[in-house]
Each structure stands twice: as C-alpha cells, then as structure tokens.
Backbone of each chain as ProteinMPNN parsed JSONL, in Angstrom:
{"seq_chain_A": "XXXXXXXXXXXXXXXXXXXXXXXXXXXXXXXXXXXXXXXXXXXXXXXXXXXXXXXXXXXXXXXXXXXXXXXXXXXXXXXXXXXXXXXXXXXXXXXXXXXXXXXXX", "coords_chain_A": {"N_chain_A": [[13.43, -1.165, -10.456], [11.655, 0.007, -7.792], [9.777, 3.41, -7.945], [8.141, 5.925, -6.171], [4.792, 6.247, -7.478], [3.942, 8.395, -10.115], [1.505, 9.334, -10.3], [-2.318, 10.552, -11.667], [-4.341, 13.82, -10.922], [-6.523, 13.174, -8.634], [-9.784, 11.936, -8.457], [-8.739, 8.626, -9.111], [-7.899, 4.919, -8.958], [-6.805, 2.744, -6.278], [-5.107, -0.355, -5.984], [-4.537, -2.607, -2.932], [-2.486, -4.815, -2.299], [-1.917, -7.309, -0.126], [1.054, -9.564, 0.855], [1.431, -12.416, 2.205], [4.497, -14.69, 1.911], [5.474, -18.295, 0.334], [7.492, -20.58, 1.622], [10.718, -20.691, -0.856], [11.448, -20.142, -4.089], [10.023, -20.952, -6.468], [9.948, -19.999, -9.183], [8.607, -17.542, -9.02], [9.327, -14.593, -8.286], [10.204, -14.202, -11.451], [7.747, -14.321, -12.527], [6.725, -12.048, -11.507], [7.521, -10.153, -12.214], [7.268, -10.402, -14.858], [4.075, -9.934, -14.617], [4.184, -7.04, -14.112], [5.269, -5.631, -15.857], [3.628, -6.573, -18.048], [1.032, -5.391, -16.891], [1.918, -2.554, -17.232], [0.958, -2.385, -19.8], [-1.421, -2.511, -19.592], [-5.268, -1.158, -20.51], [-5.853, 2.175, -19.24], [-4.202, 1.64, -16.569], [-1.753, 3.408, -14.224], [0.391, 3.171, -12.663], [3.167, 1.763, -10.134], [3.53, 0.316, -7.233], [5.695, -0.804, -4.781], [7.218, -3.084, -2.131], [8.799, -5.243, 0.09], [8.571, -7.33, 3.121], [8.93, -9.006, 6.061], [6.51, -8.815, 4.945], [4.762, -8.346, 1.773], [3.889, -5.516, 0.241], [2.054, -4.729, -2.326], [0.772, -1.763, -4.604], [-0.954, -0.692, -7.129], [-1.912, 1.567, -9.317], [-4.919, 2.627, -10.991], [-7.154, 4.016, -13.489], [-9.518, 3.726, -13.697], [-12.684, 1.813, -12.804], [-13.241, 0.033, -14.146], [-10.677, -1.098, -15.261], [-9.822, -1.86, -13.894], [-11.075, -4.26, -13.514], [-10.874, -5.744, -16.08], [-7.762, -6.181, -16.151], [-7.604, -8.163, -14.329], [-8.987, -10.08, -15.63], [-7.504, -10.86, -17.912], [-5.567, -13.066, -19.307], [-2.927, -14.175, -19.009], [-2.485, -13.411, -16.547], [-4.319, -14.573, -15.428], [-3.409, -16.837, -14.761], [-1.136, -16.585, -13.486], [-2.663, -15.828, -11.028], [-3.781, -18.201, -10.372], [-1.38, -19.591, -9.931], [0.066, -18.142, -7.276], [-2.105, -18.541, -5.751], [-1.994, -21.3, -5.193], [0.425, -22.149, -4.897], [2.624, -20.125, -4.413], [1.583, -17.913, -2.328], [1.199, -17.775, 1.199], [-0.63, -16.502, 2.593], [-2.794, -13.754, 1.611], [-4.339, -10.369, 0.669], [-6.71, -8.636, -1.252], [-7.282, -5.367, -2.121], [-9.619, -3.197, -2.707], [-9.927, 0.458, -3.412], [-10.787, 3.872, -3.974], [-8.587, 6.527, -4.775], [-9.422, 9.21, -2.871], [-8.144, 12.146, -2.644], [-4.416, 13.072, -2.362], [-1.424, 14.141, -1.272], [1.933, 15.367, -0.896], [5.584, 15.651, -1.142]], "CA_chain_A": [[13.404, -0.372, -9.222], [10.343, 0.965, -7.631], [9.514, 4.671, -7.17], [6.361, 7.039, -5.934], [3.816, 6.334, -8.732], [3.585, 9.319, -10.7], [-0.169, 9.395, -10.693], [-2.721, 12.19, -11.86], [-4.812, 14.35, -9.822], [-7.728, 11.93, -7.828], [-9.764, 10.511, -8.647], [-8.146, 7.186, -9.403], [-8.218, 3.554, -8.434], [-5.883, 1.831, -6.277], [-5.43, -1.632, -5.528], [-3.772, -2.636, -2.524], [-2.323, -6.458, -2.195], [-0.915, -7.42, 0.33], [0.654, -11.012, 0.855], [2.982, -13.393, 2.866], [4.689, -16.088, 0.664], [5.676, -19.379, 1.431], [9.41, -20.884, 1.294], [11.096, -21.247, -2.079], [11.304, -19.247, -4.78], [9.265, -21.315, -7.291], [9.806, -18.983, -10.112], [7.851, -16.306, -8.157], [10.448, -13.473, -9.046], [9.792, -14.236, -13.375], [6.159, -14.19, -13.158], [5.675, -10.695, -10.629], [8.044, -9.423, -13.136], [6.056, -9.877, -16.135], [3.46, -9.181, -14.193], [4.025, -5.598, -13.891], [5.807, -5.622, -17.559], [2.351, -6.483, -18.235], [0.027, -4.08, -16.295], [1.822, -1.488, -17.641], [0.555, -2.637, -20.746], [-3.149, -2.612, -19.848], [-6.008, 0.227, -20.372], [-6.153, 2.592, -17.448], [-2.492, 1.283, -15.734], [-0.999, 4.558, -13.755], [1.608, 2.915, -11.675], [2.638, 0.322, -9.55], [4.909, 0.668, -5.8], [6.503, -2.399, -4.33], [7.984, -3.171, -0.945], [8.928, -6.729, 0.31], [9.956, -7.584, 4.123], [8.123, -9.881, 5.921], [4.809, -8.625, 4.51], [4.709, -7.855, 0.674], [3.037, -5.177, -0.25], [2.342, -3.831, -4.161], [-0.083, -1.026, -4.674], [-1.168, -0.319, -8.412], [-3.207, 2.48, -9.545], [-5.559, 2.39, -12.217], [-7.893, 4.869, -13.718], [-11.129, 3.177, -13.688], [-12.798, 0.262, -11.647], [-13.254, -1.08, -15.204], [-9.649, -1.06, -15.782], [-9.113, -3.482, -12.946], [-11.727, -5.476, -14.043], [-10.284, -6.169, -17.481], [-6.33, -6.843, -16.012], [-7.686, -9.197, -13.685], [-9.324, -11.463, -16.307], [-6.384, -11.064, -18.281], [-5.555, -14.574, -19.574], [-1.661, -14.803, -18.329], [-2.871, -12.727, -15.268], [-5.092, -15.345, -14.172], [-2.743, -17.952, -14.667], [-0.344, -16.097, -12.555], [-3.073, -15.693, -9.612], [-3.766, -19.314, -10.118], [-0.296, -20.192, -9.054], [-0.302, -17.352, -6.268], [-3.029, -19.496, -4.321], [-1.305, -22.774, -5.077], [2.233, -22.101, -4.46], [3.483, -18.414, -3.912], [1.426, -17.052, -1.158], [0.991, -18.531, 2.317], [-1.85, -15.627, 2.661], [-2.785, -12.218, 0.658], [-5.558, -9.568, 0.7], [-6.663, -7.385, -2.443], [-8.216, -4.231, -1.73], [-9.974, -2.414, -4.067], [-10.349, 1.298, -3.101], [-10.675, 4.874, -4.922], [-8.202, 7.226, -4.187], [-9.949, 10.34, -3.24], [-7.266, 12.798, -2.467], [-3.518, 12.915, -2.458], [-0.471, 15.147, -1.207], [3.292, 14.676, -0.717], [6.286, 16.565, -1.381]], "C_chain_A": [[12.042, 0.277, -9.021], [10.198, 2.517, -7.076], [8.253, 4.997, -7.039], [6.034, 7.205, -7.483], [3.635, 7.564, -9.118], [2.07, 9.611, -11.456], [-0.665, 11.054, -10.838], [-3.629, 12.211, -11.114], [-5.885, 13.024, -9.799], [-9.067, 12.319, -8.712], [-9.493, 9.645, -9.302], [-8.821, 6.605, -8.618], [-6.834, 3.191, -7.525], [-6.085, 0.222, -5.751], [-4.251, -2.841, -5.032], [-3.486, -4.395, -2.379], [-1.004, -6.621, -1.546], [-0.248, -8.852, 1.006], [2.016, -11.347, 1.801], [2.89, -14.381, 1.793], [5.001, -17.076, 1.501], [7.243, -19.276, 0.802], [9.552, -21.367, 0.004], [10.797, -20.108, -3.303], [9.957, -19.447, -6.257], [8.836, -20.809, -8.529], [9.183, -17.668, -10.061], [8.558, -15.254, -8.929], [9.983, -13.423, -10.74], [8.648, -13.603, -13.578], [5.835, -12.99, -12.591], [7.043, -9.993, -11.621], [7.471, -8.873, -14.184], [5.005, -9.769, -15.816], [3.06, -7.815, -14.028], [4.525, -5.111, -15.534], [4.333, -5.55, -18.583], [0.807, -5.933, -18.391], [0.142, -3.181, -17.443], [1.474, -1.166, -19.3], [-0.714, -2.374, -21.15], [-3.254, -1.066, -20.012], [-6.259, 0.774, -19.511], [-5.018, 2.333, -16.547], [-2.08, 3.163, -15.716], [0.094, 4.495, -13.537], [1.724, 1.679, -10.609], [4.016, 0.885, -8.228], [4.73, -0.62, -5.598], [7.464, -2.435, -3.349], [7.405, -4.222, -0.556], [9.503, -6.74, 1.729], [9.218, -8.672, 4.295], [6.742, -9.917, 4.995], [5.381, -7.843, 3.166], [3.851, -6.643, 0.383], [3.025, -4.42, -1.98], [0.805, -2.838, -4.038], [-0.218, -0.525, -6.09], [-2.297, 0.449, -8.604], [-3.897, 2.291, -11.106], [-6.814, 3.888, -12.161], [-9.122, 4.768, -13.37], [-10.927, 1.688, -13.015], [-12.987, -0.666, -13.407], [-11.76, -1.64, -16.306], [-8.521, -1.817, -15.292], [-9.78, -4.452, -13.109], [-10.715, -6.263, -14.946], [-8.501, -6.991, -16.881], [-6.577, -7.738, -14.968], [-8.582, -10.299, -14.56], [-8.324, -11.597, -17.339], [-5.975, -12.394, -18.637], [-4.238, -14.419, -18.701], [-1.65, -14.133, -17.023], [-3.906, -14.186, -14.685], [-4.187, -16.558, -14.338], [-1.591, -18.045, -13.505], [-1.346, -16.328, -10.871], [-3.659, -16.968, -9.2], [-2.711, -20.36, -9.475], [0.322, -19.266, -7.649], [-0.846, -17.935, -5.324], [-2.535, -20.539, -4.076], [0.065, -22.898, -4.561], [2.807, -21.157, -4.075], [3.097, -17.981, -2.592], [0.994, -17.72, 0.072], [-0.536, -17.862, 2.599], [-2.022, -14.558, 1.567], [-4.01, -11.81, 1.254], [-5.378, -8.466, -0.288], [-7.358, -6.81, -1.921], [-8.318, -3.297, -2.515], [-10.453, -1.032, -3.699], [-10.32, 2.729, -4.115], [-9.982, 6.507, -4.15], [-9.077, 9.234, -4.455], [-9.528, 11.956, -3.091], [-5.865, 12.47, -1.925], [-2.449, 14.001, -1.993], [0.879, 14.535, -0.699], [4.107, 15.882, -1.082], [7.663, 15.727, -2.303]], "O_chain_A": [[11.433, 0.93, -9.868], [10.476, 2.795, -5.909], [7.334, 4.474, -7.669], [6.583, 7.866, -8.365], [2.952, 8.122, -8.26], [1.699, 9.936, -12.584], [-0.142, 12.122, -10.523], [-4.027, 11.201, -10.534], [-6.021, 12.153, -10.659], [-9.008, 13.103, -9.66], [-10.034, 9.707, -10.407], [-9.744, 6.953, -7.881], [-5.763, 3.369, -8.104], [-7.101, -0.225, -5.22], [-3.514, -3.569, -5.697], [-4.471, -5.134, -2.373], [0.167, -6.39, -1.846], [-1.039, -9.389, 1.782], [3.095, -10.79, 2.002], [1.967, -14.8, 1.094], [4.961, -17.102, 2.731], [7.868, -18.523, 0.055], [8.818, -22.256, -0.427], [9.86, -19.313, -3.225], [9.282, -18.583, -6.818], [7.715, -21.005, -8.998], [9.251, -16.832, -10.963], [8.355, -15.093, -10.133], [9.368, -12.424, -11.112], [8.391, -12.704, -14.378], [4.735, -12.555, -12.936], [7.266, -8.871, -11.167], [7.204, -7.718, -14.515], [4.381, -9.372, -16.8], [1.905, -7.432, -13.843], [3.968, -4.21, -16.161], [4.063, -4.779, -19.504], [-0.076, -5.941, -19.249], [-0.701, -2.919, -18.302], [1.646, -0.103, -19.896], [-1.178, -2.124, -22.263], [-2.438, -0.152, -19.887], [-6.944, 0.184, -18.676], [-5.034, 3.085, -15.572], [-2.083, 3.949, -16.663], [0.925, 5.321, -13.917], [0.841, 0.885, -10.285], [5.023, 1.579, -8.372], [3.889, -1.388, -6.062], [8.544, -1.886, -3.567], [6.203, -4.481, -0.606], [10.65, -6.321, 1.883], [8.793, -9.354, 3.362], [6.157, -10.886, 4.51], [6.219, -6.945, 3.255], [2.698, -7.057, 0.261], [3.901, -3.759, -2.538], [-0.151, -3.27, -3.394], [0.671, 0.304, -6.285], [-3.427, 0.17, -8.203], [-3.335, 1.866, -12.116], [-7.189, 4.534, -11.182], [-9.758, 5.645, -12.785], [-10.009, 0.901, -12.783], [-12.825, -1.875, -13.573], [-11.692, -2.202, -17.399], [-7.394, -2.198, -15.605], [-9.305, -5.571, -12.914], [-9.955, -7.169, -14.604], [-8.176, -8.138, -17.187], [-5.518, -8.232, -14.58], [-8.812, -11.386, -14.029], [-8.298, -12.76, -17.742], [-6.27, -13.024, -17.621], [-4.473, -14.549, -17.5], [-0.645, -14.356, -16.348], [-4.006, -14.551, -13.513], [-4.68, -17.467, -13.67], [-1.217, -19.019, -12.85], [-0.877, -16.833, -9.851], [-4.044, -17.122, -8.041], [-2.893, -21.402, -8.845], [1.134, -19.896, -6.971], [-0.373, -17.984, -4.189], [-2.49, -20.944, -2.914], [0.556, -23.787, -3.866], [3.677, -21.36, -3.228], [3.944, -17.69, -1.747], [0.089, -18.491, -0.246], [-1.506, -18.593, 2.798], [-1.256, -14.615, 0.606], [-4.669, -12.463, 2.063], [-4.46, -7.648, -0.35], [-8.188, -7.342, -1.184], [-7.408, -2.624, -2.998], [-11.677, -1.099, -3.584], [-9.711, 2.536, -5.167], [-10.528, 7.292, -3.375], [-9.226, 10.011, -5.398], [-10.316, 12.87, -3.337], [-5.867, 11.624, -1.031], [-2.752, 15.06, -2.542], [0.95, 13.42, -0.182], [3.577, 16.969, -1.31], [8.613, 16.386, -2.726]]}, "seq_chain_B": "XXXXXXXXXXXXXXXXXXXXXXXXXXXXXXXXXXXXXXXXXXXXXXXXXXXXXXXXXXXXXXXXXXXXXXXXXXXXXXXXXXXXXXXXXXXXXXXXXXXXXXXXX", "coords_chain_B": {"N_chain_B": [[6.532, -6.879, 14.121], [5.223, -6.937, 10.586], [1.613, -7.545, 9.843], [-1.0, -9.007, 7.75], [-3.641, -6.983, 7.573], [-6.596, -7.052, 9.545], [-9.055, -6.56, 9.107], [-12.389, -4.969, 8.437], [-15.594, -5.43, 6.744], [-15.834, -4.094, 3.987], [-16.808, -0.875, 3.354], [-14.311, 1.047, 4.345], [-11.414, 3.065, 5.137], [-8.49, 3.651, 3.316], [-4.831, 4.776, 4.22], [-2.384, 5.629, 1.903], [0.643, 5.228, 2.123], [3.604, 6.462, 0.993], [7.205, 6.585, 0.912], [10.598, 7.612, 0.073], [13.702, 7.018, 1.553], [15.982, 9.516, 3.215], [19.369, 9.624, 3.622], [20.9, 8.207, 6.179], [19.979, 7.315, 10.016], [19.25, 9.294, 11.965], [17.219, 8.873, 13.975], [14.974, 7.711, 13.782], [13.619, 5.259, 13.298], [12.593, 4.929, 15.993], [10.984, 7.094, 16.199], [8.886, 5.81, 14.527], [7.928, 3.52, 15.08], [6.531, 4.401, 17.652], [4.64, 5.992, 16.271], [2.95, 4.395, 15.454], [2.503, 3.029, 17.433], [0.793, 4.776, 18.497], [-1.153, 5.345, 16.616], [-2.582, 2.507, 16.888], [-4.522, 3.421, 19.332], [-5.627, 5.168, 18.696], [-9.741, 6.769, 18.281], [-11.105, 4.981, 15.713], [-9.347, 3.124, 14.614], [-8.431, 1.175, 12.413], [-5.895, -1.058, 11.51], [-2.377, -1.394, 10.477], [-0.022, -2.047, 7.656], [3.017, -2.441, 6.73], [5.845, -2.18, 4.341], [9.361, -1.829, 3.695], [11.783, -1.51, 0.57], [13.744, -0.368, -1.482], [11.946, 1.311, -1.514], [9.233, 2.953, 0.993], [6.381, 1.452, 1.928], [3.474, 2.168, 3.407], [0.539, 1.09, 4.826], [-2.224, 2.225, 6.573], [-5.723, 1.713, 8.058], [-8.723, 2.503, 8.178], [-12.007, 3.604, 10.145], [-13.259, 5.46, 9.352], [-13.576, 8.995, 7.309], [-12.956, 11.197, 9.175], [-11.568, 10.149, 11.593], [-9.318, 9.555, 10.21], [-8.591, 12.66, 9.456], [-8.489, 13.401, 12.892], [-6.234, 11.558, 13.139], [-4.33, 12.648, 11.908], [-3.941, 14.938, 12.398], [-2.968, 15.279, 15.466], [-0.795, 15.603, 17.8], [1.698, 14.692, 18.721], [1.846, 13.45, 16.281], [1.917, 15.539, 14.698], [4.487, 16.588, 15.429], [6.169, 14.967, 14.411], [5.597, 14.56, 11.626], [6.801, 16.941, 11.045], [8.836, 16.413, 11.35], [9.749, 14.732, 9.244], [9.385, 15.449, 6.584], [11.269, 17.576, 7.28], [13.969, 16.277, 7.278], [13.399, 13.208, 7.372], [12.233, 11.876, 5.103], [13.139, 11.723, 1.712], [11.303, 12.081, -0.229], [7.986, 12.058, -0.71], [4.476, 10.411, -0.93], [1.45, 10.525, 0.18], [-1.77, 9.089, 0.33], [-5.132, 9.208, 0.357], [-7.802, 7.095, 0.812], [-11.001, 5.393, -0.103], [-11.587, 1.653, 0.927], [-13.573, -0.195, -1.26], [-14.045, -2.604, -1.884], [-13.003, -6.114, -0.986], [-10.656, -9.312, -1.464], [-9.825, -11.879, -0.37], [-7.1, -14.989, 0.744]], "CA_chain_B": [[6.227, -7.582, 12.891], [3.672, -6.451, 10.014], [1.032, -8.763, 9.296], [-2.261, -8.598, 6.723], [-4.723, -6.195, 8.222], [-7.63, -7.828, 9.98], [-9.679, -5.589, 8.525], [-13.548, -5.56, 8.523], [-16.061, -5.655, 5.615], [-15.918, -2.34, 3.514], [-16.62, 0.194, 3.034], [-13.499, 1.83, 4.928], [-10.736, 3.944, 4.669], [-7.116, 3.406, 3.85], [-4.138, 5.999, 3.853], [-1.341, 4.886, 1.498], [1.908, 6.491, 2.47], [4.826, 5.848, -0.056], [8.206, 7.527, 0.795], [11.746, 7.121, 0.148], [13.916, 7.996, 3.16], [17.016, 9.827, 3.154], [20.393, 8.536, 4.441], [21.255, 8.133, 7.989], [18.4, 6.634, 10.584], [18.443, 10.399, 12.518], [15.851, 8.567, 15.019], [13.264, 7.575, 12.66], [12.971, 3.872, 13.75], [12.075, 4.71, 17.053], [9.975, 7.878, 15.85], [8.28, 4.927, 13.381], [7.216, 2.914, 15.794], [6.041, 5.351, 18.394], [3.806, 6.537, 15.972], [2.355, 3.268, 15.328], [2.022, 2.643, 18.685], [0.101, 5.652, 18.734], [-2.12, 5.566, 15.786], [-3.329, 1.917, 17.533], [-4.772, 3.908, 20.538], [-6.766, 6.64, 18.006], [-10.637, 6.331, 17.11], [-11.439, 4.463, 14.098], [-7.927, 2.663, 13.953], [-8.491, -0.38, 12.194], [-4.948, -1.739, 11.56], [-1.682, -0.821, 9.689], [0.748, -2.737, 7.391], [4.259, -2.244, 6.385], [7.22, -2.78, 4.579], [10.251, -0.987, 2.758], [13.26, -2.039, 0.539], [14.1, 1.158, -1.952], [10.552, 2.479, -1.625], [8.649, 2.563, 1.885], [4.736, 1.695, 2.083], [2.789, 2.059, 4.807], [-0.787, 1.462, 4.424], [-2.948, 2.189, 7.574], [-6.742, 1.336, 7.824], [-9.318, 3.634, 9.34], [-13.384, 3.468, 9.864], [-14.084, 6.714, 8.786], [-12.118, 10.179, 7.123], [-12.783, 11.978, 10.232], [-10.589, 9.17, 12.15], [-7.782, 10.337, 9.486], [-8.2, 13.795, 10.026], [-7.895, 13.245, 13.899], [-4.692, 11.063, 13.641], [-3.205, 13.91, 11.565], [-3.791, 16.526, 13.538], [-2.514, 14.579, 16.787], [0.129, 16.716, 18.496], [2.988, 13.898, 18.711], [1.895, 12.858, 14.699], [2.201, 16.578, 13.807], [6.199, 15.987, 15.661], [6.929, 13.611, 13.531], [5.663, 15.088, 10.239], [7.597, 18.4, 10.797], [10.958, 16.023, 11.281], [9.302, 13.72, 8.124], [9.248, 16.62, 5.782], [12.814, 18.131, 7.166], [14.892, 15.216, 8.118], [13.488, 11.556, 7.042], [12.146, 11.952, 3.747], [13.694, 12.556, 0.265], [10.247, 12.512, -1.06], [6.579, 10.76, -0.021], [3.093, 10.341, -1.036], [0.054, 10.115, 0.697], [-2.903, 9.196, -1.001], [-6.12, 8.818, 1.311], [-8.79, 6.332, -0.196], [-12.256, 4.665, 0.744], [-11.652, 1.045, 0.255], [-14.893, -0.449, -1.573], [-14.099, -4.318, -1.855], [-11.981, -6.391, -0.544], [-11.073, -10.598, -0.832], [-8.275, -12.731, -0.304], [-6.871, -16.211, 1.141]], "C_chain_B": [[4.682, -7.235, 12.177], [3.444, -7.713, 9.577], [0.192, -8.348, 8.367], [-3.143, -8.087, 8.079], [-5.934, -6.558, 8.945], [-8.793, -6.807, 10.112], [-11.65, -5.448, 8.16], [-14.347, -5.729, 7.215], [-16.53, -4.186, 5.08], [-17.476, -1.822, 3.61], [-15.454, 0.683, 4.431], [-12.519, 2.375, 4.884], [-9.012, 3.462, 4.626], [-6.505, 4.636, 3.451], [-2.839, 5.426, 3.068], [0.03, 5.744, 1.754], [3.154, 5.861, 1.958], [6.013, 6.811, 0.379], [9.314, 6.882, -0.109], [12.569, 7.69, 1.061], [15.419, 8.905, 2.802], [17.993, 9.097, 3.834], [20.461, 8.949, 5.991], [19.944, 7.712, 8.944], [18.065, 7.876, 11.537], [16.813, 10.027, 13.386], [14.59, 8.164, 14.711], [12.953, 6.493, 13.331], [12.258, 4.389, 14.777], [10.648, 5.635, 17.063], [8.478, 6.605, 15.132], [7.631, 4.064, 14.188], [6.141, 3.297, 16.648], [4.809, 5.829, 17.587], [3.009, 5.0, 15.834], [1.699, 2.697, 16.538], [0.833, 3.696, 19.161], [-1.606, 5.897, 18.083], [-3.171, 4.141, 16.148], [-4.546, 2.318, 18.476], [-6.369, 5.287, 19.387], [-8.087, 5.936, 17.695], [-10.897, 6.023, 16.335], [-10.4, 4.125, 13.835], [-8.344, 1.282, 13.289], [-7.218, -1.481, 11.962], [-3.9, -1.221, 10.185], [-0.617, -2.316, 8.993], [1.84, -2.02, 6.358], [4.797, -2.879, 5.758], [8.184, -1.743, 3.544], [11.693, -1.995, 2.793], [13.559, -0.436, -0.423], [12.628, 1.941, -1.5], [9.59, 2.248, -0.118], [7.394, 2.134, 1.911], [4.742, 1.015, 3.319], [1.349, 2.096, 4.522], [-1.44, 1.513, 5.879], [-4.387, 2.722, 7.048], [-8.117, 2.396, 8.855], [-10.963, 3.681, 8.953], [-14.068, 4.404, 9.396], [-12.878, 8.03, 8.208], [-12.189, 10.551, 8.331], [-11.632, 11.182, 11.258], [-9.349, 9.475, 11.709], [-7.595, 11.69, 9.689], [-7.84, 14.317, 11.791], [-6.504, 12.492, 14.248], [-4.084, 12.647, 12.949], [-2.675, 14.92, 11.853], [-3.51, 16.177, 15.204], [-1.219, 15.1, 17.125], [1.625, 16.407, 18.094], [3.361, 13.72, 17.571], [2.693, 14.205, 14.39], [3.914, 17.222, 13.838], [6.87, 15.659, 14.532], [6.693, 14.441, 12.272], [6.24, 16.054, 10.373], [9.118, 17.206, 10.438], [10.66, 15.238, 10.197], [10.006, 14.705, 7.31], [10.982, 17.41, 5.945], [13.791, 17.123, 7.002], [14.825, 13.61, 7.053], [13.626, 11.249, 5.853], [12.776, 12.729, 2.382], [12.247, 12.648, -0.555], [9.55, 11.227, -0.592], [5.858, 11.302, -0.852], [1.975, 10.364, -0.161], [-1.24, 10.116, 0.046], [-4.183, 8.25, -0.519], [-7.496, 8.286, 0.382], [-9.714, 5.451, 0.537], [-11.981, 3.048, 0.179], [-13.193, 0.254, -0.346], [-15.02, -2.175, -1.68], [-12.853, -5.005, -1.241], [-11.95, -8.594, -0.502], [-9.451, -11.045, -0.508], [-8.334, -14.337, 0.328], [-6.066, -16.122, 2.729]], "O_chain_B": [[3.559, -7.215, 12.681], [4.181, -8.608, 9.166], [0.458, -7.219, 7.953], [-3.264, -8.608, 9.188], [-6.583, -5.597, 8.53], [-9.289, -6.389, 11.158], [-11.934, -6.27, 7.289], [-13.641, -6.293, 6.379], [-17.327, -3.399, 5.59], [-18.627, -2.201, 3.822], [-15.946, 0.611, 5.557], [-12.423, 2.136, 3.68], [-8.392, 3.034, 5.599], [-7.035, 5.461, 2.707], [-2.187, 4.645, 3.76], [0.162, 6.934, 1.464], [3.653, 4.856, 2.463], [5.746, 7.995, 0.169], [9.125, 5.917, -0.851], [12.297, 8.824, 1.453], [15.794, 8.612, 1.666], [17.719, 8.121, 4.532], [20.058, 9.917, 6.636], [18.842, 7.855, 8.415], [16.933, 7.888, 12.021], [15.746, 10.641, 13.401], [13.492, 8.271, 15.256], [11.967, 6.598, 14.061], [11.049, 4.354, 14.545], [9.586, 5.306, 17.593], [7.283, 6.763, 15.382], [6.473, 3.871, 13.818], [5.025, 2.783, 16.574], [3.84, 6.097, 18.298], [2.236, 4.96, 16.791], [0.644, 2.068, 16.611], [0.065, 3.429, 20.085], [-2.655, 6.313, 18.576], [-4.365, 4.272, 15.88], [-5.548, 1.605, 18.43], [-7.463, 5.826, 19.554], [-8.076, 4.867, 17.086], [-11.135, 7.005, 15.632], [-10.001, 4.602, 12.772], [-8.549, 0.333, 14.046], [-7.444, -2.669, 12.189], [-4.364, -0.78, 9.133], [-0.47, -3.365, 9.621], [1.568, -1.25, 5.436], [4.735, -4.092, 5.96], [7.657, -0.988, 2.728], [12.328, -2.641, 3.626], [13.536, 0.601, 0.241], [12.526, 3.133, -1.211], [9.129, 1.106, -0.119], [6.954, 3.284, 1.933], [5.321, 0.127, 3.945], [0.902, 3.107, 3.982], [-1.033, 0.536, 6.507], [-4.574, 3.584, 6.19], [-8.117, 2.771, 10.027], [-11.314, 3.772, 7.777], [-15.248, 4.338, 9.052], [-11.692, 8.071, 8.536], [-11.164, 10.151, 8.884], [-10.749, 11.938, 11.662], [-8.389, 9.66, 12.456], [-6.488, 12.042, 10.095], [-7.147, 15.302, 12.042], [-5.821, 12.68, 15.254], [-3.505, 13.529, 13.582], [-1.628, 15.555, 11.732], [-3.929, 16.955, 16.061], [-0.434, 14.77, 16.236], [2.462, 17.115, 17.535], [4.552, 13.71, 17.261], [3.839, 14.177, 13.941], [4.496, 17.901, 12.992], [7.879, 16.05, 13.946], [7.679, 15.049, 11.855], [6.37, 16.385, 9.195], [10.019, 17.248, 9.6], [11.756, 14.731, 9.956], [11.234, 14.761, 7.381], [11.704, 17.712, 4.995], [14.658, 17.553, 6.242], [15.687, 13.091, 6.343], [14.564, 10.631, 5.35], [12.848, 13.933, 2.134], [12.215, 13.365, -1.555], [9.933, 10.102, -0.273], [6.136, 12.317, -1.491], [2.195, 9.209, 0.201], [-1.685, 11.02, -0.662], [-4.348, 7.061, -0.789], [-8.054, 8.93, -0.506], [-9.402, 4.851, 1.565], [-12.118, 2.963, -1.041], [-14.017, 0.24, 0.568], [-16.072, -2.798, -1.543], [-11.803, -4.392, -1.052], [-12.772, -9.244, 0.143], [-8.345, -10.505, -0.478], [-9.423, -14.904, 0.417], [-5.745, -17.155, 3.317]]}, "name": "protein", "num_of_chains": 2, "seq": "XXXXXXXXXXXXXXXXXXXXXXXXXXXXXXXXXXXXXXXXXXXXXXXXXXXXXXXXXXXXXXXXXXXXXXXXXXXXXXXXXXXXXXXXXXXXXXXXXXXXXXXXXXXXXXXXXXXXXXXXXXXXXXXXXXXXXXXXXXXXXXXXXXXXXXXXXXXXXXXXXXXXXXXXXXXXXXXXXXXXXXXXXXXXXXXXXXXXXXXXXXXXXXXXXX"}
C-alpha cells in the first residue's frame, strides 16, 4: 500500500516518473515490486508514492543526487529499465528535481 | 484525461501534492477540475499530471516559484484549500521543487 512519504525536513531529492504502459501485463506488476523492495534497500532511499490511472505516476525521494545516481546503475535496476523501454511503457518521463520546501497537514 | 507533461528543458519548477482523501466526494471532483482549469490560465503554468488509487498525486509544472506563489494565493485556489484542509483531505503533502534534469521516451 502506498502512503505520504515520511520524508525529512528539505532539502532532499525527488524523482518524478511518470509513464503510460502498453497492453498486457508482461510481468510488469513482479518487477515494480521488487523494484521498490529494492530502493528501499539503497543509500539515501526516503520514500516512494504511487498512483496508477491512466497516467502512472511514482515519486521517490532520495537524499542526495548521488544516491540516484548509484540506484539507477544498479545492476537489476537497469535490467528492469531495459524492459520498461522494450515492453512496459508506451511513453515515460523522469524528472530529477530537489525538493526545496515542504508543508501538509 | 492526464497525460505526460510537455514540459520544456529545465531548469523549472514542480509542486508535488500527495493526499489521501476522505470518504464521500462532498464536491471535490468538480472543485478538482475547476481548479485545474484554472491553474491552466495562471502565469508560468507549464502543465499538470494526475492520478490516484489509495494515495492521490498531483504533480503540476511551473516556470518560476513566483508563478507558485501566485497560483496559491489565487482567491478561488485559496476556496478550495480552506474546503481541502476541512472537508477533502485526511492528510496531504506538498513539496515544492526546482526540477534540474529531465529525459524520457
């Protein structure tokens, strides 16, 4: 289940991705599973939100820009975003920004 | 219908807005749109994308902060966030960020 990332005060990283898929499930579901099973594995991982309609979006925070470096060369991370271009996503867009203030209730 | 952002070449601003809503729809859709329809029309809009299944995100795109501090303080917006805050939301985020890169397919 996804809730509001319990991130710490700003500055952070986030990094927004946002994608259309194509038809079929193609194991999709397994791999953005351990995908995030994964993250939350790496150095620098805060959090991760997730909402699917037509338009996917996942938003993961990270501490440092060198903390998205590292989980994007990731060996079973790039294997994942190798089948992402080939088969999962019809489109996407990553966006790499630094969150520089935050509020909510 | 949300699509991917058509978004220009950074440096620019996104606002990430994570809720979860409370029960009953108490007028939100139409509030939800309305504002969307609204935040099109503002200085420095560059484009918004959606979607919610337990968790809402909303990311909207903007050429500068000052562009964010004028939607926020927009008469109709500041409507809506009073009935956000009483009414829609069981709990949000917002978490305003410069994006610095950006690629995709």
């Amino acid at each position: 289940m996804s809730v509001i990332a319990n991130t710490p005060k700003p500055p952070y990283y986030a990094v927004i991705f946002t994608s259309t898929r194509t038809e079929g499930e193609n194991g999709y579901s397994e791999t953005a599973n351990r995908m995030v099973e994964l993250a939350e594995q790496q150095p620098g991982f805060l959090g991760v939100e997730s909402a699917r309609e037509e338009l996917g979006i996942t938003v993961s925070y990270w501490a440092e820009l060198e903390s998205i470096k590292l989980w994007k060369a990731n060996i079973e991370h790039l294997e994942a975003q190798k089948k992402g271009r080939s088969q999962w996503y019809q489109s996407f867009k990553v966006r790499i920004s630094k969150v520089e203030r935050d509020y909510g209730i």
